[in-house]
C-alpha positions as CSV (number, residue, x, y, z in Angstrom):
1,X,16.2,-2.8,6.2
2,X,13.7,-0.6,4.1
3,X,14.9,3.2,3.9
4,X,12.4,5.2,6.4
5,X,10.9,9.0,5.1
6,X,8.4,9.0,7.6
7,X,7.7,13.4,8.4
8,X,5.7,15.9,6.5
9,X,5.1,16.2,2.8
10,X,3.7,19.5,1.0
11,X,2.2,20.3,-2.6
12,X,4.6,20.8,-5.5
13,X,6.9,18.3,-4.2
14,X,10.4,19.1,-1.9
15,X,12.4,17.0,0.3
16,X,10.6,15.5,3.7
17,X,10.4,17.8,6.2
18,X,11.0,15.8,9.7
19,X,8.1,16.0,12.1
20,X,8.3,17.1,15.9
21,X,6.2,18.8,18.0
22,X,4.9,22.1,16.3
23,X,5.5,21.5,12.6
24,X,2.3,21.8,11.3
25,X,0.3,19.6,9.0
26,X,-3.1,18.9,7.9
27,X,-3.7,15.2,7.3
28,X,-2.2,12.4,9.6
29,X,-1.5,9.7,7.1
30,X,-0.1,6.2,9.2
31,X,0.9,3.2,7.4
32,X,0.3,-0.2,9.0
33,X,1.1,-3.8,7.8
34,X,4.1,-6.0,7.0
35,X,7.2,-5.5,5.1
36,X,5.1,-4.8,1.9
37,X,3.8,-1.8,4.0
38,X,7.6,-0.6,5.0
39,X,8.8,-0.9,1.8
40,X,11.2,-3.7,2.1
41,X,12.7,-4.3,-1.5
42,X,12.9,-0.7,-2.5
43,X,16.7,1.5,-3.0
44,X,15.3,4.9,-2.0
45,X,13.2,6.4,0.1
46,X,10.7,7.9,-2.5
47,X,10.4,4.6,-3.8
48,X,8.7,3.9,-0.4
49,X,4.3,3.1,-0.6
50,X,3.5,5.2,2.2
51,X,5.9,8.1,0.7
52,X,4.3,7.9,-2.6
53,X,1.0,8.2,-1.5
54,X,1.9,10.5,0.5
55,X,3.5,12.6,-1.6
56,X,0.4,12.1,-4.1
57,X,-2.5,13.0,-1.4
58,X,-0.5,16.6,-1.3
59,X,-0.6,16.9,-4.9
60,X,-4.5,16.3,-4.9
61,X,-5.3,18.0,-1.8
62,X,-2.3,20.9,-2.0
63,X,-2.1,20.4,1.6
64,X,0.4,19.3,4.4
65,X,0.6,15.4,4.8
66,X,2.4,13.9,7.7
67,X,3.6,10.5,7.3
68,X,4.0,7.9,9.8
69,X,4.6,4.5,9.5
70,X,4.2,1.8,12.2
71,X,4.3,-1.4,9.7
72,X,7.1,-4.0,10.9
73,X,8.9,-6.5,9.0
74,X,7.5,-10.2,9.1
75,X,4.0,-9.2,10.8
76,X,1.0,-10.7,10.6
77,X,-2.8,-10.4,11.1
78,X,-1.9,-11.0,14.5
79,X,0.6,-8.1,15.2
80,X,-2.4,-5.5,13.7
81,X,-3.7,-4.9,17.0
82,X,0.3,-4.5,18.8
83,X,0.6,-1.8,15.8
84,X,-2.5,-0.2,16.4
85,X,-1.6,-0.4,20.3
86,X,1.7,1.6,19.6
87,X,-0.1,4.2,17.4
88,X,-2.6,4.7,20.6
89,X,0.5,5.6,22.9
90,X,2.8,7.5,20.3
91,X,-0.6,9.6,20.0
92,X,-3.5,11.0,18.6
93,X,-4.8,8.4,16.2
94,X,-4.3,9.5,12.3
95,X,-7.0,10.8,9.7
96,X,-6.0,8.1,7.4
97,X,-4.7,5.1,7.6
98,X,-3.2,2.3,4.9
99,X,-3.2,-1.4,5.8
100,X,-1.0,-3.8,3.8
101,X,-1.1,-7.6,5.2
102,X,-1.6,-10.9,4.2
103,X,1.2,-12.6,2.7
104,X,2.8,-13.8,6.0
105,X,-0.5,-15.3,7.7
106,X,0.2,-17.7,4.2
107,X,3.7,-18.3,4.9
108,X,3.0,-19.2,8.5
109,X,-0.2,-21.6,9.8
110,X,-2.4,-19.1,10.6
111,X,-6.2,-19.7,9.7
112,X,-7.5,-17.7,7.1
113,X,-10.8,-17.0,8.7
114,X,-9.1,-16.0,12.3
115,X,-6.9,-13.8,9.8
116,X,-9.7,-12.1,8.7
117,X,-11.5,-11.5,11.4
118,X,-8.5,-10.2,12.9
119,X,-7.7,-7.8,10.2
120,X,-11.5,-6.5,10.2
121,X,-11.1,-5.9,14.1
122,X,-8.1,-3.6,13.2
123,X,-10.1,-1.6,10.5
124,X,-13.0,-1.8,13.3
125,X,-10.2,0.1,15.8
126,X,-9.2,2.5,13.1
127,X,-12.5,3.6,11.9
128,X,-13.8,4.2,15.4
129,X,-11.2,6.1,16.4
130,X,-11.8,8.5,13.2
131,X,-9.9,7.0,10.8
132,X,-10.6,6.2,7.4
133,X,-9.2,3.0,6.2
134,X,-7.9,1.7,2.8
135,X,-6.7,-2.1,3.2
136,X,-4.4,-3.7,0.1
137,X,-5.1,-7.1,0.5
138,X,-3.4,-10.6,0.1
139,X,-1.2,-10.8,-3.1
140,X,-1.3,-13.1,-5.8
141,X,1.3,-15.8,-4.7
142,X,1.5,-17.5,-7.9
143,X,3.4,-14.6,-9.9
144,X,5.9,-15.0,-7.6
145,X,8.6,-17.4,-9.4
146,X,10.9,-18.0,-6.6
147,X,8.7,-20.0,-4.9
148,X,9.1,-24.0,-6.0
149,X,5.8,-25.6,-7.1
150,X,4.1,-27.3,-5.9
151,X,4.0,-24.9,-2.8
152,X,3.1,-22.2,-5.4
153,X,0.2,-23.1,-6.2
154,X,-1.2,-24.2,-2.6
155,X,0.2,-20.6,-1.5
156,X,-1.8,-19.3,-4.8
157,X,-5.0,-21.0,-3.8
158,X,-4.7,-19.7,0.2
159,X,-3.9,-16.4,-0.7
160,X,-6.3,-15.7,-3.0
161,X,-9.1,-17.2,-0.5
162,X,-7.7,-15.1,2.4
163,X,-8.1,-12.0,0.0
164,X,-11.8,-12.6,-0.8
165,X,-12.1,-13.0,3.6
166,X,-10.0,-9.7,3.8
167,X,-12.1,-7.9,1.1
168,X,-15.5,-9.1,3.6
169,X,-14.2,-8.3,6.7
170,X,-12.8,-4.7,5.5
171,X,-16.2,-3.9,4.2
172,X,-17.9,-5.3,7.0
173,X,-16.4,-3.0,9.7
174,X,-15.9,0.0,7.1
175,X,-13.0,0.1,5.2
176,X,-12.2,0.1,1.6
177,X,-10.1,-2.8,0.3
178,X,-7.9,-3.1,-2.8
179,X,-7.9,-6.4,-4.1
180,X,-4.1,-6.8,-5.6
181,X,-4.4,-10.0,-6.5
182,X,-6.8,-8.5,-9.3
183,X,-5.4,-5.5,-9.8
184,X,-1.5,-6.2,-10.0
185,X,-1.4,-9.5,-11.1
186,X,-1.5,-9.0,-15.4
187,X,1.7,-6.5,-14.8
188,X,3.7,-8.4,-12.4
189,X,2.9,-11.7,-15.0
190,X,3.9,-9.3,-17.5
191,X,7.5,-7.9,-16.3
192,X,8.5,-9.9,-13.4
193,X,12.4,-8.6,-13.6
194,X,11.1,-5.1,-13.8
195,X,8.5,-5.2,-11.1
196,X,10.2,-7.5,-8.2
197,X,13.6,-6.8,-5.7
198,X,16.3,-8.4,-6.0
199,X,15.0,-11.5,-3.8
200,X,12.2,-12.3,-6.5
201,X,9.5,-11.8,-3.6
202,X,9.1,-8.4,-3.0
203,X,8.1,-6.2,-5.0
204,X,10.8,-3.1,-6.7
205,X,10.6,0.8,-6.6
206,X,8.5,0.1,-10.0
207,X,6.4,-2.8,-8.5
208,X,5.7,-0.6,-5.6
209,X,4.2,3.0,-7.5
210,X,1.8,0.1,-9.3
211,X,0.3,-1.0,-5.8
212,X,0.5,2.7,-4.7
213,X,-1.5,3.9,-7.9
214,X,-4.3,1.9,-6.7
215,X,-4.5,2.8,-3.1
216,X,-4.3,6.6,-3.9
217,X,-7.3,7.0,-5.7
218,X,-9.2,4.9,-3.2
219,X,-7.7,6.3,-0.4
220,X,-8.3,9.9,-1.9
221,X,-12.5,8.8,-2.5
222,X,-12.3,7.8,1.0
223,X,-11.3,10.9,1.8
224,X,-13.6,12.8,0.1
225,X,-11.0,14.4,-2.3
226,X,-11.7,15.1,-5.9
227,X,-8.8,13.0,-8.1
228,X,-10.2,14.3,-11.4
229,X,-8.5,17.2,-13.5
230,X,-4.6,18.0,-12.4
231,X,-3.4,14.0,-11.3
232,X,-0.8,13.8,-9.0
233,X,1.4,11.8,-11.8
234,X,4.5,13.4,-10.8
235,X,4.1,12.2,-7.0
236,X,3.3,8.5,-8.1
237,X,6.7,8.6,-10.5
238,X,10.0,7.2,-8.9
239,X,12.3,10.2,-8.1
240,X,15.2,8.8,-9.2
241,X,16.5,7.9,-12.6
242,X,16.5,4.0,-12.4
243,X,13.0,3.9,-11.4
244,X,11.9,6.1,-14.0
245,X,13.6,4.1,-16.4
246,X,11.6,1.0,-14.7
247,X,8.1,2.3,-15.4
248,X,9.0,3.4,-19.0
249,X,9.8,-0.4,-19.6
250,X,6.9,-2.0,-18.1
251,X,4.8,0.6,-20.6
252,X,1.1,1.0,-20.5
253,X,0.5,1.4,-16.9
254,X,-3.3,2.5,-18.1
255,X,-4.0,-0.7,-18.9
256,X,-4.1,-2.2,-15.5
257,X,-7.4,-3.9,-14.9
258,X,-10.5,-1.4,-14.7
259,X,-12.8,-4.4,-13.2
260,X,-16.2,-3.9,-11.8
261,X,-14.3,-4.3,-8.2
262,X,-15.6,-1.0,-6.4
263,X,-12.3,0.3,-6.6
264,X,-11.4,3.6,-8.3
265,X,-9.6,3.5,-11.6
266,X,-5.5,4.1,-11.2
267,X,-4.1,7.2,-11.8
268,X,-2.0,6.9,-14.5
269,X,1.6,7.2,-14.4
270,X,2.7,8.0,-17.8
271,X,6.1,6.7,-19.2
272,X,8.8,9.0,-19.6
């Protein structure tokens, strides 16, 4: 199971803070998706997506972030609106909200146009409610060694095609997406021992802070927060030894694509 730091992050860093009624925050940050979106892969909580970008939205904004995360293992387009359900009874809906889905509607025969659609009805939810809405979409299957060809390259072909219909349907009812397949792809090619778990298929602590540095800045535009001057580098870095070591190896993080692709530039993590 993925380590869980769900609860309240603050500016300059610190150890969670657990939530329950009457800790205060100021941003509602809620985490939605598959096992990409939990985490699944990483040794330490702070190696987590959701805790990274939360931990680097209170560096930008110096204020109180709670975190919540209500991404499950093994989901699909299709669970979106059960996750979304669950966030509706737990509560008042969030101010932000990350979506990270896609590779399971290409391991199981689910239609990429219904998987779409479906993904742009959950944005659809979220924005209505009051949400703003940053969606990482479909991954790049054919960096991903472990699976025999020629399945690799069929998954390749569906999964980049279901994150060009992810990207539409995102915009279309008001999100922001984050094409990963664009983005990630040169580093994963680059350092595949460094950047996926132990499993080959998931991605590492180090493979992780890549994806986060491109849903923070987009998430933070969204927001309306200013990412220029002081750069939360320090909240994007693995807190713990190993993964430090990790980034430092895979080396010139700056150099991840800066493609005409609407998406903000990465902050930059530097090696150490």
């Amino acid at each position: 199971m993925p380590p869980r730091a769900d609860g309240v992050y603050a500016h300059g860093g610190g150890p969670v803070e657990k939530w329950h009624r009457g800790v205060p925050f100021d941003l509602h940050l809620m985490v939605f998706g598959d096992s990409t979106a939990t985490g699944y892969g990483c040794d330490d909580a702070e190696e987590v997506p959701g805790v990274l970008i939360a931990r680097g939205l209170a560096e930008v904004s110096r204020e109180r972030i709670r975190l919540s995360t209500k991404a499950i293992m093994g989901a699909t387009s299709k669970g979106l609106s059960g996750q979304i359900d669950a966030m509706f009874v737990a509560g008042p809906p969030p101010d932000a909200a990350v979506i990270m889905i896609g590779a399971n509607d290409i391991t199981r025969p689910n239609g990429i146009g219904p998987s779409a659609r479906r993904l742009g009805r959950a944005v659809r939810r979220l924005r209505a409610s009051g949400a703003v809405v940053v969606v990482g979409t479909c991954p790049d299957f054919g960096v991903i060694t472990a699976i025999p060809q020629p399945l690799r390259w069929v998954a390749r072909s569906r999964g980049l095609r279901l994150a060009r219909a992810q990207a539409s349907a995102v915009r279309a009812a008001g999100g922001v997406p984050v094409p990963f397949s664009d983005l990630l792809t040169p580093e994963f090619r680059k350092a595949p021992e460094e950047l996926f778990s132990q499993d080959m298929f998931h991605p590492s602590g180090a493979g992780y802070a890549l994806a986060a540095q491109q849903l923070l800045p987009a998430l933070c535009n969204a927001l309306g927060e200013c990412i220029d001057g002081d750069q939360p580098e320090d909240a994007l870095e693995p807190r713990n030894a190993e993964g430090s070591s990790l980034l430092a190896r895979v080396g010139n993080i700056s150099r991840l694509w800066r493609r005409s692709t609407g998406v903000p530039a990465p902050i930059v993590v530097p090696a150490s």
